[in-house]
C-alpha positions as CSV (number, residue, x, y, z in Angstrom):
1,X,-27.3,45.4,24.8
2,X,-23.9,46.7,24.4
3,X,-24.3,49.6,26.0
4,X,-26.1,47.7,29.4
5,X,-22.5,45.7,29.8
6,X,-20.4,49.2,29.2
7,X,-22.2,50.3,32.3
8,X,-22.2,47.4,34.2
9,X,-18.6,47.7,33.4
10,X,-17.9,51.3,34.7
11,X,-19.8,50.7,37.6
12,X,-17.9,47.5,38.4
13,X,-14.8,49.7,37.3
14,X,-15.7,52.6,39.6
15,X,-16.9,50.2,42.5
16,X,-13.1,48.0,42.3
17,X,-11.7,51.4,42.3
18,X,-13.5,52.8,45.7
19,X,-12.8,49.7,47.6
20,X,-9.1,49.5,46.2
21,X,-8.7,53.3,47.3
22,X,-10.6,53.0,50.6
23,X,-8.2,49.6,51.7
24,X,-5.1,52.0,50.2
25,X,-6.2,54.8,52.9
26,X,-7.0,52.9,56.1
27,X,-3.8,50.6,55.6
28,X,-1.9,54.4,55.3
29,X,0.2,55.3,58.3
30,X,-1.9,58.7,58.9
31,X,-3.8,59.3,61.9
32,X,-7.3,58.5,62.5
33,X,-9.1,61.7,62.0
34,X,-6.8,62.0,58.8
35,X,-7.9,58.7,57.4
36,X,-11.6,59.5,58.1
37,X,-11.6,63.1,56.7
38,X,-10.3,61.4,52.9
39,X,-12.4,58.3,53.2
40,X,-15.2,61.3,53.8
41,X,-13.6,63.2,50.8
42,X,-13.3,60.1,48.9
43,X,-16.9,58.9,48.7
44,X,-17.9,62.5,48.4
45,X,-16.4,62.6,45.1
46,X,-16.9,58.8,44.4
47,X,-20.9,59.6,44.7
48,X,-21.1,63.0,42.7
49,X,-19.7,60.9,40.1
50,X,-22.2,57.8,40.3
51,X,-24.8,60.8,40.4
52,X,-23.5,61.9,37.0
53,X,-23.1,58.3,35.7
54,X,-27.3,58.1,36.6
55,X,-28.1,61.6,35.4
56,X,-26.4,60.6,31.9
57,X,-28.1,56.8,31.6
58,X,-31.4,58.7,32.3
59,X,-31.0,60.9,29.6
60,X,-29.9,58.2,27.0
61,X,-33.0,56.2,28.4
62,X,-35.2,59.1,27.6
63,X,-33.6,59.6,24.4
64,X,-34.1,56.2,23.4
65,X,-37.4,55.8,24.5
66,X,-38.4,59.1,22.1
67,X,-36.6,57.6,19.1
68,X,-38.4,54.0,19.9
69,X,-41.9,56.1,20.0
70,X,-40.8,58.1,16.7
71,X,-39.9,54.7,14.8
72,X,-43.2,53.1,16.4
73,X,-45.2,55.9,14.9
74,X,-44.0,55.3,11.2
């Protein structure tokens, strides 16, 4: 159960993050096409790293779901 709130955590921690970063850059006095080219870069990078973040619970998941048929089997 631990582990669920550690990743509702991140997530919530990543998600604070993204917002905070995207107010940062609009509210930046840059031009336009500037702003728009990081916010592009920005979420980019922000969802490569979610993708990670899923790639990694799946493979806990599936490792937990082996150990839980290894114990059942006993």
């Amino acid at each position: 159960m631990s582990e669920k709130k550690s990743g509702e955590t991140i997530l919530a921690f990543l998600l604070g993050g993204a917002i905070g970063a995207c107010l940062g850059l609009l509210f930046a006095p840059k031009s336009g096409k500037e702003t728009r080219k990081k916010v592009k870069m920005f979420f980019d990078e922000i969802s490569e790293k979610t993708g990670e973040i899923i790639e990694e619970g799946k493979d806990k998941i599936e490792e937990l779901v082996h150990s839980s048929k290894t114990i059942v089997k006993k």
